[in-house]
C-alpha positions as CSV (number, residue, x, y, z in Angstrom):
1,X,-20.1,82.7,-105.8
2,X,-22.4,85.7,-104.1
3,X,-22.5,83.1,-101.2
4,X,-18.6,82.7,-100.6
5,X,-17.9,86.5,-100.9
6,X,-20.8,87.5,-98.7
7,X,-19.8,84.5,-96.1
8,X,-16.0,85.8,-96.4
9,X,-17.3,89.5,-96.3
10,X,-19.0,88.2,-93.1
11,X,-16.3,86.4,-91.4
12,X,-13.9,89.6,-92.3
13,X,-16.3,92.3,-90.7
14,X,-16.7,89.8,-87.4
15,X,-13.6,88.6,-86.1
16,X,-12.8,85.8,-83.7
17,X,-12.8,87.8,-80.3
18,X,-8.9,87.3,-78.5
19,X,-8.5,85.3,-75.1
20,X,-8.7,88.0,-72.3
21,X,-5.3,88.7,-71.0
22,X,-4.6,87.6,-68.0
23,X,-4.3,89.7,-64.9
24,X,-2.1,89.0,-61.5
25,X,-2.8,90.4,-58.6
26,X,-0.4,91.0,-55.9
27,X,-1.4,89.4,-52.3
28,X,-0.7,90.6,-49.5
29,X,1.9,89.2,-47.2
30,X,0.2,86.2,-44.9
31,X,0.6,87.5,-41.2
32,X,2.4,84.4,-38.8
33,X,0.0,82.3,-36.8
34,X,-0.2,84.3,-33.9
35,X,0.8,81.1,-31.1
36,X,-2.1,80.7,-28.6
37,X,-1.0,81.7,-24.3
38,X,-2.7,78.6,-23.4
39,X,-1.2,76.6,-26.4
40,X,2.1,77.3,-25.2
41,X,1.3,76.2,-21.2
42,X,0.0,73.0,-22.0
43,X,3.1,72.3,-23.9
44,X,5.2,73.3,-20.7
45,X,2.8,71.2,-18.8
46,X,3.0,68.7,-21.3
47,X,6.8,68.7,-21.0
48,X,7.1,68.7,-17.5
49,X,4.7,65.3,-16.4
50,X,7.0,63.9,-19.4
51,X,9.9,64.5,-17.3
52,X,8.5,63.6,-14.2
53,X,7.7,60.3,-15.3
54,X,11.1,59.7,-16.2
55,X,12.3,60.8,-12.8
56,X,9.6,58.5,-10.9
57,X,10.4,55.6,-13.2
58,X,14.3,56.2,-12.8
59,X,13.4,56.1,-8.7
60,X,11.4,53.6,-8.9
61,X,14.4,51.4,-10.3
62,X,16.6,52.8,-8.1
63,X,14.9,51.6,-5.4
64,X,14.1,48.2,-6.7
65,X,18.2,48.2,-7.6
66,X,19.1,49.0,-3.9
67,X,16.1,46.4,-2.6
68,X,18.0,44.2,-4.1
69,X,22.1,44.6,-3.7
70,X,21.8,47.8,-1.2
71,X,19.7,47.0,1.5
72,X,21.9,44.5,3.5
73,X,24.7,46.7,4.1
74,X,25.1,47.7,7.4
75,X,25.5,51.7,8.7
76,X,29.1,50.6,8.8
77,X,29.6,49.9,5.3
78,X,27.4,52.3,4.2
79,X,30.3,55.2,4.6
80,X,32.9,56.1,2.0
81,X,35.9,58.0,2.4
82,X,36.3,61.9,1.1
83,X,39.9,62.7,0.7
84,X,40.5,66.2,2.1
85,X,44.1,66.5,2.6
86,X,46.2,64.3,0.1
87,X,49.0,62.2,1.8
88,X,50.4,58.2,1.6
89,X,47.2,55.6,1.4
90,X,48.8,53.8,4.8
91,X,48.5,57.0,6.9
92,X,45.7,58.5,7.9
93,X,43.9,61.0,10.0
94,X,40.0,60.1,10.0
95,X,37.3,63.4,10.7
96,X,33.9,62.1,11.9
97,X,31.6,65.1,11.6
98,X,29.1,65.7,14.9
99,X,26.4,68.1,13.1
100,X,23.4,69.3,14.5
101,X,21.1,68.4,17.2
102,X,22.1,65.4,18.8
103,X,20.1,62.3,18.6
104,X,19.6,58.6,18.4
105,X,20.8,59.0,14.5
106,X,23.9,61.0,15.5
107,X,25.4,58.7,17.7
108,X,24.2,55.4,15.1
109,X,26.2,57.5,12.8
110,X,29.3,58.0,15.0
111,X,29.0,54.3,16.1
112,X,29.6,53.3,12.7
113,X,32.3,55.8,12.0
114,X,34.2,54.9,15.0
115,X,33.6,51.3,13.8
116,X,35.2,51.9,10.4
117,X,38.2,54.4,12.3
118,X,39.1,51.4,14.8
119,X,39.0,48.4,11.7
120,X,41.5,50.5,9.1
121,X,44.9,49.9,10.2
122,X,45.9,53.0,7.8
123,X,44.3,55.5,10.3
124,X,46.5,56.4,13.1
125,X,44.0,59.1,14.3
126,X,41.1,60.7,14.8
127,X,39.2,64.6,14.4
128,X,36.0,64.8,16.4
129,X,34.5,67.8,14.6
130,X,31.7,69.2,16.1
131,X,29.0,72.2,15.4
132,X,26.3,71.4,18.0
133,X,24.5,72.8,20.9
134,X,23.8,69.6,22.3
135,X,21.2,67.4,22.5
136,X,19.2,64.4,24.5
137,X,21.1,63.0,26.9
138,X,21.2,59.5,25.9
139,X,22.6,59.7,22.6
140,X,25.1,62.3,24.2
141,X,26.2,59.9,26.6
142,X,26.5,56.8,23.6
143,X,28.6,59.0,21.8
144,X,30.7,59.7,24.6
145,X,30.5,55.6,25.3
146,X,31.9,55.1,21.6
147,X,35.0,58.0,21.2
148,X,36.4,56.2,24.5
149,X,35.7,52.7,23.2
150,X,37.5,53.2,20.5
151,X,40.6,55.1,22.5
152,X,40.7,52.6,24.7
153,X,40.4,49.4,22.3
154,X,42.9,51.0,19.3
155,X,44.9,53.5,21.3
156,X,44.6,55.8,18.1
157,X,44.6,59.2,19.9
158,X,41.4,62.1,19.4
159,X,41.0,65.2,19.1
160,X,38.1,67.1,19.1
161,X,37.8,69.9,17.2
162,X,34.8,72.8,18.0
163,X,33.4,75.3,15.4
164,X,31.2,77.8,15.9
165,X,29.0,75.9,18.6
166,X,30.3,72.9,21.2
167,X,27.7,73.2,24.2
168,X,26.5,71.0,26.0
169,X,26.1,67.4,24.4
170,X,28.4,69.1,21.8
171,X,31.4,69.6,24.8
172,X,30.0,66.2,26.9
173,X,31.3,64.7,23.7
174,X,34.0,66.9,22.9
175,X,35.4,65.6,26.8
176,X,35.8,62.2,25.7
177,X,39.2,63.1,23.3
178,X,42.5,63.4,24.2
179,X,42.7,67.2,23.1
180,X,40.0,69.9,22.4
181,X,40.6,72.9,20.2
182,X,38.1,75.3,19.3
183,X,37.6,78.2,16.3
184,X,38.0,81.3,18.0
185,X,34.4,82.4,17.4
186,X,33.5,78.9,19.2
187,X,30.9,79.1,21.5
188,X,31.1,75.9,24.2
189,X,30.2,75.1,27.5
190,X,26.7,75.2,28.9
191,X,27.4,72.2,31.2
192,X,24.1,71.1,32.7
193,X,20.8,69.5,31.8
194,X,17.6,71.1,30.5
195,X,13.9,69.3,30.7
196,X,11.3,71.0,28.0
197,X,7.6,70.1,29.0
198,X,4.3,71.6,27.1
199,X,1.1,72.4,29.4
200,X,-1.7,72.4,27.2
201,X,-4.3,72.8,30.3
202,X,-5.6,76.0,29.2
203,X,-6.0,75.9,26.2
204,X,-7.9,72.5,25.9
205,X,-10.7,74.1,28.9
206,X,-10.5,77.9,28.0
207,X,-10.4,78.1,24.4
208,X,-12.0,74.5,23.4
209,X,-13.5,73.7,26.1
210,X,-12.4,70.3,26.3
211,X,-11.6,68.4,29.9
212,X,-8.9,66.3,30.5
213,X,-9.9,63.2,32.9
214,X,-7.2,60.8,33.9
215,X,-6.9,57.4,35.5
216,X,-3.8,56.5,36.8
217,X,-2.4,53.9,39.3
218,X,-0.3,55.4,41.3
219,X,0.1,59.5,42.3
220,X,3.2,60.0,40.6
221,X,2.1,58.1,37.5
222,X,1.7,61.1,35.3
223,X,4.1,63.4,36.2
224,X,4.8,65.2,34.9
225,X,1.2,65.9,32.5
226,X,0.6,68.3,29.5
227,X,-3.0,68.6,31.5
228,X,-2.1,70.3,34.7
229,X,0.5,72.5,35.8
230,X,3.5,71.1,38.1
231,X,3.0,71.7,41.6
232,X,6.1,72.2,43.7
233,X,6.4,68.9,44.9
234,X,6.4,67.6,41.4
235,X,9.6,69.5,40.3
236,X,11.6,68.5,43.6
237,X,10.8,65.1,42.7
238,X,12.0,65.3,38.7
239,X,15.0,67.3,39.6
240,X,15.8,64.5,41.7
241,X,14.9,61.5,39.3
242,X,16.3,63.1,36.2
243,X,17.8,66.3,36.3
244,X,20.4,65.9,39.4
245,X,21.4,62.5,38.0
246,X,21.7,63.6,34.7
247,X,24.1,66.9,35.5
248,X,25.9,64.9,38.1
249,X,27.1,62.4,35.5
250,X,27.6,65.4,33.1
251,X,30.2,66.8,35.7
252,X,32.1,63.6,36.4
253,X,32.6,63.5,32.8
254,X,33.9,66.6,32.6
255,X,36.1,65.9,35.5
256,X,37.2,62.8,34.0
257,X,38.3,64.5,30.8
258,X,39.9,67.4,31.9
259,X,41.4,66.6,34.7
260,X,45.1,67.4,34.2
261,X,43.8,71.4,34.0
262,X,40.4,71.3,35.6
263,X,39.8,70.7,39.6
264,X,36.2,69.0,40.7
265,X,35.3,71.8,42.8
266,X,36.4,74.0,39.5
267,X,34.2,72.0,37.2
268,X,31.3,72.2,39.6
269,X,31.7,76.2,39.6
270,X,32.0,76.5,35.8
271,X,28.7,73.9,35.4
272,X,25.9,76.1,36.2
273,X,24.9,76.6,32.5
274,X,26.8,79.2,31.4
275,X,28.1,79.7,28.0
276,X,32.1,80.4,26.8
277,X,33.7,81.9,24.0
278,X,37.0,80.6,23.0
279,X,39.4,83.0,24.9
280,X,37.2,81.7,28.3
281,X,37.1,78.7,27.5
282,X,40.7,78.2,27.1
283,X,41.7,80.2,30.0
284,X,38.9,78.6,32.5
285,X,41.0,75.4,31.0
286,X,37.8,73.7,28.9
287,X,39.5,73.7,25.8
288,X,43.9,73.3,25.1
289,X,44.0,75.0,22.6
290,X,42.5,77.9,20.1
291,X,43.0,77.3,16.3
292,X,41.9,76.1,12.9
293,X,41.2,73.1,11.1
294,X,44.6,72.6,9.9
295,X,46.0,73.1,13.5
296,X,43.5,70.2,14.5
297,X,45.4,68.2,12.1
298,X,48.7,69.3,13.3
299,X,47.8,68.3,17.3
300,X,46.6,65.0,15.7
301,X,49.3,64.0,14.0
302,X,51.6,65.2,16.9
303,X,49.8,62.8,19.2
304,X,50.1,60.2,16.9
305,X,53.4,60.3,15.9
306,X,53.2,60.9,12.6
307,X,53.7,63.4,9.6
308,X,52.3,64.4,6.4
309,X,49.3,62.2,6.7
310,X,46.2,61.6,4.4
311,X,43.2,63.1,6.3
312,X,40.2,62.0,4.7
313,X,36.4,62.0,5.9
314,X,33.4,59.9,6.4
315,X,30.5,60.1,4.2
316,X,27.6,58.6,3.0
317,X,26.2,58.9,-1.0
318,X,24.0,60.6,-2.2
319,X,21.5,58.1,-3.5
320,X,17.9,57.6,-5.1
321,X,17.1,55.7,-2.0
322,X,18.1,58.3,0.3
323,X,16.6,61.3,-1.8
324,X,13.5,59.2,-1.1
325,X,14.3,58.5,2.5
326,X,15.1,62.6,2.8
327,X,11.4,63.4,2.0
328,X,9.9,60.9,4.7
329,X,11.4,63.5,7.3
330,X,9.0,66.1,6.8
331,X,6.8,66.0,9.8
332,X,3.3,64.7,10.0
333,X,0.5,65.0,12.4
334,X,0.3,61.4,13.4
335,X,0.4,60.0,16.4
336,X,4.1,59.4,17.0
337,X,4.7,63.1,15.9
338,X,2.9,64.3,18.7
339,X,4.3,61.6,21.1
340,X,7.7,63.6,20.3
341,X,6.5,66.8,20.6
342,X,4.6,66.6,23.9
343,X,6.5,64.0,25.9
344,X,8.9,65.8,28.6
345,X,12.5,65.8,26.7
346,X,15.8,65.5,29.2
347,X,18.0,67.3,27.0
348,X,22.2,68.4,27.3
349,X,21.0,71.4,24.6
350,X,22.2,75.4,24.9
351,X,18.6,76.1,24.4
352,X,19.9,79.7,23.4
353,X,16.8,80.6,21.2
């Protein structure tokens, strides 16, 4: 019994200890990942070969799309029409654009267009607009050849119509069209022929140090040659081979074309290379008339005998193929590069630089 009350008296004077209470702690707020510079320009990089990938691939069956269904069309049907001024579907006014420095893909390009102009019994006329200072002769002239094909095959009259520059092969082609108006800021004329030839003697032997030895057949078979300078004799004998023959042709042209306003001794005076605004122009009698695009269309449809008419334009789309074709232009240093920049160029160009 002692037992009990001493184990009780035990238990009594030695509690249980309690659970320790519990204690919470506030953290602090976790700071954002700060995002890594070079994380973030991977991502971009990442992003953009993504997206280039899809561009080459969609290119890439582009091309194999117009391998297949585009690449038999000829230049001809190549062109699609861009309505500029609304009007009935079964009469039309055609513009064919002459942009640029002429050459060999200008006058394939008017070819064409003149092709499509002369097959569409809807057109009943034609806009030669032109922005150019001219260009080698021989496309020039083939542009020249087609504009009076295609008045003389169709009897669809044409007018030419000059912006802000019409020299030289610009106005040689400008002469082949019934009528010529030009923007009063128009500059035009510059009849005559121009031969650009490089002479790289000096440098080669003075600053390379390099010799130039040539074997040739005949005396005149280089001339004229990036390795020596011309002598005298050699430019009589080009002025007479090219450049006489060239402006000659230039000026019956011109005499053909204008004719009704211009003498051939007055066409000889006024083809010593000089240049015209419109006002001179007009009054020296290169041009009829002075105006705008919409007075183009006016003398057009006056000549045709017709009113109200739809004028649309040539044009060609904008494709994959020829985005692809675009880049191909930019020049390299190859072989036929240099043949184009060394090779003595007989130009109709208002080398006005």
């Amino acid at each position: 019994m002692e037992c009990e009350n001493n184990s009780q008296h035990f238990q009594n004077a030695n509690p249980a200890p309690s659970a320790p209470a519990i204690q919470y702690v506030a953290l602090p707020p976790e700071k954002p990942k700060k995002t890594s510079g070079w994380r973030i320009f991977l991502n971009i990089l990442l992003a953009l070969s993504i997206l280039g990938n899809v561009l080459l691939f969609l290119a890439v069956m582009g091309m194999g799309l117009a391998m297949v269904v585009g690449t038999n069309k000829s230049l001809k049907d190549q062109y699609v029409e861009n309505v500029l001024v609304d009007g009935p579907h079964n009469t039309k006014v055609a513009v064919i654009n002459l942009f640029g420095v002429i050459e060999g893909e200008n006058s394939d390009q008017i070819r064409a267009q003149t092709e499509n102009a002369a097959d569409d019994k809807a057109v009943k006329a034609i806009i030669l607009r032109i922005d150019s200072p001219g260009g080698t002769v021989s496309a020039s002239d083939q542009i020249h050849y087609y504009i009076s094909k295609l008045r003389s095959d169709t009897g669809k009259p044409v007018v030419a119509f000059m912006q802000s520059i019409a020299a030289s092969g610009g106005y040689y082609s400008a002469v082949s069209c019934n009528h010529i108006i030009a923007e009063p800021t128009t500059i035009t004329g510059s009849i005559g022929v121009i031969m650009n030839h490089i002479v790289i003697k000096d440098l080669l032997e003075q600053k390379l140090g390099v010799q130039s030895e040539t074997i040739k057949s005949g005396e005149k078979k280089d001339w004229p040659s990036m390795f020596s300078q011309m002598t005298d004799e050699q430019k009589v004998y080009l002025n007479t081979k090219l450049i006489s023959p060239a402006y000659e042709r230039f000026l019956k042209l011109v005499t053909e074309g204008r004719k009704e306003v211009i003498t051939p001794e007055q066409a000889r005076l006024l083809a010593d290379g000089s240049i015209y605004n419109a006002d001179e122009a007009l009054e020296k009698g290169l041009i009829d008339e002075i105006g705008y695009f919409d007075d183009a269309v006016a003398a057009t449809e006056k000549l045709a005998g017709i009113s109200g008419a739809r004028v649309v334009e040539y044009e060609r789309p904008l494709s994959w193929l020829s985005s692809l074709g675009a880049q191909n232009k930019i020049p390299m240093l190859n072989a036929s590069t240099l043949e184009k920049l060394t090779a003595p160029k007989l130009l109709y160009l208002w080398d006005g630089r």
